[in-house]
N, C-alpha and C positions, 0 to 999 in steps of 0.2 A: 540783325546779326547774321554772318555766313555760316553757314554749318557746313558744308561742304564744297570743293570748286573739283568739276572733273575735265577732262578733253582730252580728244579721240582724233587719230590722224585715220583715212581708209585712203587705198590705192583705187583708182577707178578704173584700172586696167582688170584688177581682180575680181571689182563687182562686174565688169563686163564679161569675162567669161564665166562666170558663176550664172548670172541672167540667163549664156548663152545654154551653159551645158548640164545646172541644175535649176530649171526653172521655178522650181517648187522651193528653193531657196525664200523669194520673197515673200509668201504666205510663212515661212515658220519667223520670218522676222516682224515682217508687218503684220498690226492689226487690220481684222477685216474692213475698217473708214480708211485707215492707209494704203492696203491693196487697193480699195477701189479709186481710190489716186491716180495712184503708180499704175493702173492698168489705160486710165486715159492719156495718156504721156505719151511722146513720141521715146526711140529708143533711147538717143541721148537725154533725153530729161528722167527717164526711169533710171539709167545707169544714177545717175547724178542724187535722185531721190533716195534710192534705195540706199548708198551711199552715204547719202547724207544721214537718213534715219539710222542706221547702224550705228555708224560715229555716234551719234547724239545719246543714242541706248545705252554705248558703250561706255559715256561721257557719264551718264548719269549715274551705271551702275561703281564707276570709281568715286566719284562725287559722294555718293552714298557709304561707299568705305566696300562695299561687299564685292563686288564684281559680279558678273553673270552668273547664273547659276543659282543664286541666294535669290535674285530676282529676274523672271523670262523676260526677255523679248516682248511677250505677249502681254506682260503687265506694265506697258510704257507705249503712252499713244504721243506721237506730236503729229499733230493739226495744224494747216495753218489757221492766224483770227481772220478777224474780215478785212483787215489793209493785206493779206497774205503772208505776215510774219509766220515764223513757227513759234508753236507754244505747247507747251506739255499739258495734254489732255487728261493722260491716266499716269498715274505712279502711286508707288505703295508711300512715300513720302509724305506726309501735312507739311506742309507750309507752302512758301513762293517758289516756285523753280524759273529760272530764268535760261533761256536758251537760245545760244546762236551758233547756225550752221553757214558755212562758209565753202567753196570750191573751186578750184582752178583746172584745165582742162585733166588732169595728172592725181588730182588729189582734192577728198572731204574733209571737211575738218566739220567737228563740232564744241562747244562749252558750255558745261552746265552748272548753274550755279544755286547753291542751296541757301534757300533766308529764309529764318523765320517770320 
């Protein structure tokens, strides 16, 4: 059964200067497994990660009902598995979270979907 569906559009022209002129941006969003990611990444694949993990936090906490705030940044990990999908690692949520992030040069998109 769905208990919640959320999605999250980001601009990647904003995660690009935010990278550029708050760098300490991606530690308050990313978990420390996800910075160490996003710091092996060339610049365009960080824009794009950081991006995309936003969205999907942002995905989840509507999904959830709450929005940010109720739940941090800090408490939502997505990892990729071992084919390199994303998957929600950490969340205050029990049950199934299913998750897809998607991007074109312009734009993140993520979906997250609640089952029990």
């Amino acid at each position: 059964m769905i208990k919640g569906i959320g999605i999250d559009a980001v601009e990647l022209s904003r995660i690009r200067k935010i990278i550029t002129d708050k760098p300490q941006f991606a530690s308050r969003v990313l978990t420390p497994k996800e910075l160490a990611i996003f710091q092996q990444l060339p610049f365009k694949r960080q824009v794009e990660f950081l991006g995309g993990r936003y969205a999907c936090k942002e995905a989840f906490s509507k999904a959830w009902g709450t929005g940010i705030g109720k739940v941090t940044f800090q408490e939502l990990e997505i990892l990729p598995d071992e084919l390199g999908a994303p998957k929600m690692t950490a969340s205050p949520y029990i049950g199934q979270v299913f998750v897809s992030i998607t991007h074109t040069d312009e734009t993140a998109f993520a979906q997250i979907l609640l089952a029990e």
